[in-house]
C-alpha positions as CSV (number, residue, x, y, z in Angstrom):
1,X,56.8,-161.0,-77.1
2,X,56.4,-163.3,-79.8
3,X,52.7,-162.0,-80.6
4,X,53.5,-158.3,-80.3
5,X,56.3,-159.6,-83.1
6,X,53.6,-161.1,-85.3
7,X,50.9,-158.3,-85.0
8,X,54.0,-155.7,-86.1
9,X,54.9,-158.2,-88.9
10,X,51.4,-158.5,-90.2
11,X,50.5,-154.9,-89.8
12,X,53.5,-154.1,-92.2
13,X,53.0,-153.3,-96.2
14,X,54.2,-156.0,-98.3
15,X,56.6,-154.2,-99.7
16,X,58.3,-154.0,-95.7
17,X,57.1,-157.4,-94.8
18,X,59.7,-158.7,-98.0
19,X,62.4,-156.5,-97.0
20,X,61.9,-157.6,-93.0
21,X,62.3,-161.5,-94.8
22,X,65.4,-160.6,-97.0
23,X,67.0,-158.8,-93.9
24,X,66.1,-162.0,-91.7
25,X,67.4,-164.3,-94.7
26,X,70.3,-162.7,-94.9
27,X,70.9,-162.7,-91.0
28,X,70.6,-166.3,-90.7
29,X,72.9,-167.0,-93.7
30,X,75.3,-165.3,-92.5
31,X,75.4,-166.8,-88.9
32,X,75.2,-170.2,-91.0
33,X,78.5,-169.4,-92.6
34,X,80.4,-168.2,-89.9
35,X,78.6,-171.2,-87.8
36,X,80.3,-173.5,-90.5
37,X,83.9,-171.5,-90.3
38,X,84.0,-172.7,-86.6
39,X,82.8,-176.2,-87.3
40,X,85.6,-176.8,-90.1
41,X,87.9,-175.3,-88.0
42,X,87.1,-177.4,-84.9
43,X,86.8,-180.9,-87.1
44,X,90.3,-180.2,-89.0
45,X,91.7,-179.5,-85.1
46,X,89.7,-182.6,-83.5
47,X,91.3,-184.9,-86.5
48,X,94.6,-183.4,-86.0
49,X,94.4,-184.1,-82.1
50,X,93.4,-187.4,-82.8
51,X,95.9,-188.4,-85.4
52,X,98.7,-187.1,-83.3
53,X,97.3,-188.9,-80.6
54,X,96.7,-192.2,-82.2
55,X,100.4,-191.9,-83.4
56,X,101.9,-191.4,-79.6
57,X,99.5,-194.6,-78.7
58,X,101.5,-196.5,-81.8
59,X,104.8,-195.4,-80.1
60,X,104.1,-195.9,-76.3
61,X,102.6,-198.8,-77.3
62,X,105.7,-199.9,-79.2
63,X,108.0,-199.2,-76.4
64,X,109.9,-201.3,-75.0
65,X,110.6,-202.5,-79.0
66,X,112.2,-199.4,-79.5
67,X,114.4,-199.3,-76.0
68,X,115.7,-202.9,-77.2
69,X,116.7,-201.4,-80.6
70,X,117.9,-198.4,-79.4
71,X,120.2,-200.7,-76.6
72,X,121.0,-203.0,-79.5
73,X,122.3,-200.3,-81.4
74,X,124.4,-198.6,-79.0
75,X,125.7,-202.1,-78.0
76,X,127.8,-202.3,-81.3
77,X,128.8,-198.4,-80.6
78,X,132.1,-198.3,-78.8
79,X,132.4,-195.4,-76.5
80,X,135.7,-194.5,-77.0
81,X,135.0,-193.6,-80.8
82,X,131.4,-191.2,-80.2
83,X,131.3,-187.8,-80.4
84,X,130.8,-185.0,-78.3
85,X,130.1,-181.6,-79.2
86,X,133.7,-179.9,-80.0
87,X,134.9,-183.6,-81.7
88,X,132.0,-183.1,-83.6
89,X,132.4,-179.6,-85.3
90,X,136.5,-180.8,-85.3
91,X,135.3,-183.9,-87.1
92,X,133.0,-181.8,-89.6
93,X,135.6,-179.6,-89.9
94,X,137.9,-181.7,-90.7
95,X,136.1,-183.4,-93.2
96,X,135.4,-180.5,-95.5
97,X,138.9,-179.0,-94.9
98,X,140.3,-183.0,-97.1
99,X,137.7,-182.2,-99.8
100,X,139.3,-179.2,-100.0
101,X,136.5,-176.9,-99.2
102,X,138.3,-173.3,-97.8
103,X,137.2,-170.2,-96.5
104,X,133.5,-170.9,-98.6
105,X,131.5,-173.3,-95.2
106,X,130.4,-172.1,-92.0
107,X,128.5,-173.8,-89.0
108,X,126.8,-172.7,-86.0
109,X,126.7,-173.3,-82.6
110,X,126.5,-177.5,-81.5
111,X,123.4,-177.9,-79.3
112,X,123.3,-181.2,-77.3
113,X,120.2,-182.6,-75.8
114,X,120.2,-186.0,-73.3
115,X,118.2,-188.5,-74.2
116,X,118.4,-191.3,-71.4
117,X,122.0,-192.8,-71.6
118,X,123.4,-190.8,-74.5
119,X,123.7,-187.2,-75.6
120,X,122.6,-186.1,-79.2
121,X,125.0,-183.4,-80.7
122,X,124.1,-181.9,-83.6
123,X,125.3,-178.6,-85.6
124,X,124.1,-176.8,-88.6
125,X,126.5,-176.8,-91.6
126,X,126.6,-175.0,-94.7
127,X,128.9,-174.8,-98.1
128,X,129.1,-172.1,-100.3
129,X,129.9,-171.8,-103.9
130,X,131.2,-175.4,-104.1
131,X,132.0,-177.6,-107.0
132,X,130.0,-181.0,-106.8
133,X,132.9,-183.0,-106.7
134,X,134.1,-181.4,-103.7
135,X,130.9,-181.7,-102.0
136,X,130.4,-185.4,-103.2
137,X,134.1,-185.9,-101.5
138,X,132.6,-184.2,-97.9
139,X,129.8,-186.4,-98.3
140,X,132.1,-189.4,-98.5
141,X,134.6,-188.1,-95.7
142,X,131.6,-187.7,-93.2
143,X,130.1,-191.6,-94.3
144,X,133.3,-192.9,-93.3
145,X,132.6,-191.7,-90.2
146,X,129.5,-193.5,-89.6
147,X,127.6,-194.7,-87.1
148,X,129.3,-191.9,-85.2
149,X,128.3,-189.6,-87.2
150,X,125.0,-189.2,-89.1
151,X,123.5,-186.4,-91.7
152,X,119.9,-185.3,-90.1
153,X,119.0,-182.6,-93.0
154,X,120.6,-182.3,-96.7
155,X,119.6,-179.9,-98.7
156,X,121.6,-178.6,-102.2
157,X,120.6,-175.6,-104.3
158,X,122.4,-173.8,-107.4
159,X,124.2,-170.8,-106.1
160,X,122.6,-167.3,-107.7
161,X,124.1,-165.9,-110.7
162,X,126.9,-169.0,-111.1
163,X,124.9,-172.7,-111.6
164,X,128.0,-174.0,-112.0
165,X,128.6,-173.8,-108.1
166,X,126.6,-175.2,-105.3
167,X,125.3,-174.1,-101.8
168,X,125.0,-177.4,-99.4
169,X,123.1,-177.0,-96.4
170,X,123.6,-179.8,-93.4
171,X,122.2,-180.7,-89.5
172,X,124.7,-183.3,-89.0
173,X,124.3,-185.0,-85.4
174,X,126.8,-187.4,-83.3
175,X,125.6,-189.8,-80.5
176,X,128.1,-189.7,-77.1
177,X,127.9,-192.7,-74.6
178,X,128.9,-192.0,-71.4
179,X,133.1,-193.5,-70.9
């Protein structure tokens, strides 16, 4: 095959013999940079595995550190006084109803997820069209209620149209022991 190739090639005007090349040229190239597409993609993935997987080795390998922390810290947790989910939204609630937030906050559903000895509860919260002093006095309300209850995700933006009032946006989670 690769001499019936060569006689075509050579039998060929220079004029086709330069347009056979360019074609060829412009064959490989292209296969080079789609070639090199795949191999970016498939290092950036391989260093991505491995960095994920050299930070779950840190972790496992740091485990039973963390299962004494984690018992340390639930030891000074009194399990009369955690949360579950509807003390949770009550407490929240609650909370946002002394800094005199009304009718302007919402939440959504609590979702729980068990984790060994203890259930995580946590709900989304958010404040409309609030005055910062009010919202500083909901932040307060719900410190005082700490280690029970903790603030996950904060995030504060200028309502549209009135800068003068803010929009507060909250994951706050309780831990529950079992009584």
């Amino acid at each position: 095959m690769i001499p019936a190739l060569r006689l075509y090639f050579l039998t060929r005007r220079a004029r086709e013999k330069y347009l056979l090349l360019a074609f060829l040229l412009i064959g490989v190239l292209w296969w080079l940079s789609a070639f090199g597409t795949r191999a970016g993609a498939f290092w950036r993935e391989q260093r991505s595995t491995g960095t994920t997987l050299a930070e779950q080795k840190l972790w496992l390998d740091q485990r039973e550190t963390v299962q004494k922390s984690v018992q340390a810290s639930a030891a000074q947790l009194e399990p009369g006084k955690t949360l579950d989910r509807a003390q949770l939204l009550d407490a929240v609630n609650q909370a946002a109803h002394e800094a005199g937030l009304r009718n302007n906050y919402g939440s959504s559903a609590a979702t729980s997820e068990k984790s060994g000895d203890f259930t995580v509860h946590s709900v989304d919260y958010q404040v409309n069209g609030a005055d910062f002093v009010m919202l500083q006095q909901f932040y307060l309300n719900l410190q005082k209620r700490a280690p029970y209850i903790g603030i996950e995700r904060f995030g504060l933006s200028a309502t549209r149209g009135n800068e003068s009032k803010l929009t507060l946006q909250l994951r706050v989670t309780a831990v529950e022991l079992p009584r």
